[in-house]
N, C-alpha and C positions, 0 to 999 in steps of 0.2 A: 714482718716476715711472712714469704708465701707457703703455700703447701707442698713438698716436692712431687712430681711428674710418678705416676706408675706406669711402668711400660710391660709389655709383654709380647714375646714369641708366637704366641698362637692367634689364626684369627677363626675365631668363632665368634657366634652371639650368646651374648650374657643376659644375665635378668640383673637388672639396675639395682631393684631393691634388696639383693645377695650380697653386696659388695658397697664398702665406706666410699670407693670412687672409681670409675669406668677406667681400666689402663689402656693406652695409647699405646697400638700396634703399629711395629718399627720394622721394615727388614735392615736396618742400617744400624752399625754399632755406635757409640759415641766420633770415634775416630773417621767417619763416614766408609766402613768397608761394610759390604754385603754380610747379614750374618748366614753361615752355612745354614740349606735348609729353611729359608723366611722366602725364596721366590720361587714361585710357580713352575713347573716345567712347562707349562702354554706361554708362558713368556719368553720369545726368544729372545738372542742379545741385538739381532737389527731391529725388531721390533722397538725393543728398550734405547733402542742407539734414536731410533726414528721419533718415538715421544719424546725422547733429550732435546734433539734439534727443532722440534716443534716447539716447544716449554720456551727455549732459546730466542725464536722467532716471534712469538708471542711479547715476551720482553720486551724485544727490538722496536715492536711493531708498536705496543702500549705506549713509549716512549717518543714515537715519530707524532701517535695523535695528539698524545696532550699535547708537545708543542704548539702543534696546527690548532688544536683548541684554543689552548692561549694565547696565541697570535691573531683569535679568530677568525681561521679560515673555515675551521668546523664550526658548527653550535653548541656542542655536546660529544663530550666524550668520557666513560668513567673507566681508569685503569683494573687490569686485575694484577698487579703487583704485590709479589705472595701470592695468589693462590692461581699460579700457572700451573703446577701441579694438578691441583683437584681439577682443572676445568680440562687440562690437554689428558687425564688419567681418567676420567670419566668420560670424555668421547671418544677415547681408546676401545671401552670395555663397549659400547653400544656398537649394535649391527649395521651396515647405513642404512638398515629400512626404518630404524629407529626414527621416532619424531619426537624432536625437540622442539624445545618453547623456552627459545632463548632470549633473554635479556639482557639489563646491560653490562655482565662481565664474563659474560660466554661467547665472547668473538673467539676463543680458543676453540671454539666445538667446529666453526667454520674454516679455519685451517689446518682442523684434522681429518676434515672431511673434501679436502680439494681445491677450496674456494683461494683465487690469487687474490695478491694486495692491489 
């Protein structure tokens, strides 16, 4: 048997050593509906609509190289399947003066940032 998940509402920083185990902050209920009060008001909803259809595209896009990989028309290529999320929500939240030092599962940062296929 595993451990069950602790989740929580609020996002602050914690001290590790405080607490049996770090909860995992959700704005999302079990049912996937927004919980009242978990999103930002700097987050608009075209903004949130415009990370959805990036996340989407990223997908799409993961999917066309491996093919091309394994047909070897590319050399190399490593999916981010699952963590479309963190990479298209993290170059959400940067500026574009930001500099990144992308590697190989941050092709999301590059079509958040303008770059075509």
């Amino acid at each position: 048997a595993g451990s069950a998940a602790v989740y929580t509402d609020s996002l602050e920083f914690t001290n590790p050593i405080s607490m049996p185990q770090i909860p995992t902050y959700r704005v999302l209920d079990r049912h996937g509906s927004i919980k009242k009060g978990n999103v930002p008001s700097s987050l608009s909803a075209t903004l949130l609509v415009e990370i959805y259809k990036k996340m989407l595209l990223l997908s799409k896009m993961d999917k066309i190289l491996l093919q091309s990989q394994r047909q070897g028309r590319i050399s190399f290529y490593m999916t981010c399947s699952g963590e479309e999320a963190a990479v298209i929500g993290s170059a959400a939240a940067l500026q574009e003066s930001d500099t990144v030092f992308t590697q190989y599962r941050e092709v999301g940062v590059f079509l958040w940032r303008g770059f075509t296929l």
